[in-house]
C-alpha positions in Angstrom: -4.5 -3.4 4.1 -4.0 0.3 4.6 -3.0 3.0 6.9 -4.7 5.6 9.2 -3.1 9.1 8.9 -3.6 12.7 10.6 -5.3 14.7 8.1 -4.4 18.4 10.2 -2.6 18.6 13.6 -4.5 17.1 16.3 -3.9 15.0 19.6 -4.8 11.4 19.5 -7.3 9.4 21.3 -9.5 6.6 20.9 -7.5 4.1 19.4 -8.6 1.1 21.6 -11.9 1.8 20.3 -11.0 1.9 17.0 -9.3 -1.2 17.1 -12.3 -3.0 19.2 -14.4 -1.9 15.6 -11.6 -3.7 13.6 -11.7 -7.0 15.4 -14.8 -7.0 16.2 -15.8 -7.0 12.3 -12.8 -9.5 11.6 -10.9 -11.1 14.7 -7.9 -11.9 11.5 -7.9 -8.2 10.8 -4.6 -6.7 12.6 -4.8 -3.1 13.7 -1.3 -1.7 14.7 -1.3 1.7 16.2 2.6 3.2 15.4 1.3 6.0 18.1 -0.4 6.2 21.8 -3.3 7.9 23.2 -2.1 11.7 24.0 0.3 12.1 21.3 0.2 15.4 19.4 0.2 14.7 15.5 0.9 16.3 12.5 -0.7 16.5 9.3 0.1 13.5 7.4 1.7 11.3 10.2 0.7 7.7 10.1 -1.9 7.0 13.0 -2.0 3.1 12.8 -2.0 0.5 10.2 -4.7 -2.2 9.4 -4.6 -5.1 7.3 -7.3 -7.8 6.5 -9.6 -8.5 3.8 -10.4 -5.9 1.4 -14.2 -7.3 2.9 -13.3 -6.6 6.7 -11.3 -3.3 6.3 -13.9 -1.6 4.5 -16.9 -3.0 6.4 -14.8 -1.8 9.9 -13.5 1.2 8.4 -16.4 4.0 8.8 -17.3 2.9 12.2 -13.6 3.1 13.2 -12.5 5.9 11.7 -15.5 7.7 12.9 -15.0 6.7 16.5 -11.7 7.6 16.5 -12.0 11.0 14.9 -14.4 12.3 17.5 -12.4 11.4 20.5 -9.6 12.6 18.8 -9.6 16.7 18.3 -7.5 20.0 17.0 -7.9 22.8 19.6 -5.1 25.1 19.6 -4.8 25.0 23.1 -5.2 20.8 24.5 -1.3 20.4 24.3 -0.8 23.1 26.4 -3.1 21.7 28.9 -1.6 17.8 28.7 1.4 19.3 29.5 0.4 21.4 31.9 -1.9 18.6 34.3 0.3 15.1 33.0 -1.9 11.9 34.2 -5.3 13.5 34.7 -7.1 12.5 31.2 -9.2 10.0 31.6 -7.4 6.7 29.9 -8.5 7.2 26.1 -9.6 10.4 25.8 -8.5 13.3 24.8 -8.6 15.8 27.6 -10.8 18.8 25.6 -13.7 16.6 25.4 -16.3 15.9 27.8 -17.7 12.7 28.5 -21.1 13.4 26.1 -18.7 13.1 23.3 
């Protein structure tokens, strides 16, 4: 078992996907995100936790965390947007990326 955290400040998104990875490798593994989609993070907050087999963590664990770190970004400027336009991300995805993502 172990625990996803925010390595710089960043907004969140993706963690469905990430999850889907986890269960998908494992349907014991347990993925609990402690945030939602949207929220801004800093450095060092815990993201989620996973637990499972040492076997299914690691063998999920690139795919997920990769997944989730590119729908998840760090521009200066996305809060100010999400506050700015509430409700008009797209469901799961951060609202500075683009769909080719």
């Amino acid at each position: 078992s172990g625990e996803i955290r925010a390595k710089e400040r960043l907004v969140i998104a993706g963690l469905d996907v990430a999850a889907a990875v986890f269960l998908r490798v494992d349907a014991a593994t347990r993925f609990s995100p402690l945030v939602s989609d949207g929220a801004q993070l800093d450095p060092g907050a815990v993201v989620a936790y996973v637990a499972g087999t040492a076997r299914s963590v690691f063998a999920a664990a690139r795919t997920g965390l990769n997944l989730l770190q590119r729908r998840a970004g760090t521009p200066p400027s996305a809060p100010q947007f999400v506050t700015a336009l509430p409700g008009t991300a797209p469901p799961g995805c951060a609202p500075h990326r683009g769909p080719w993502r």
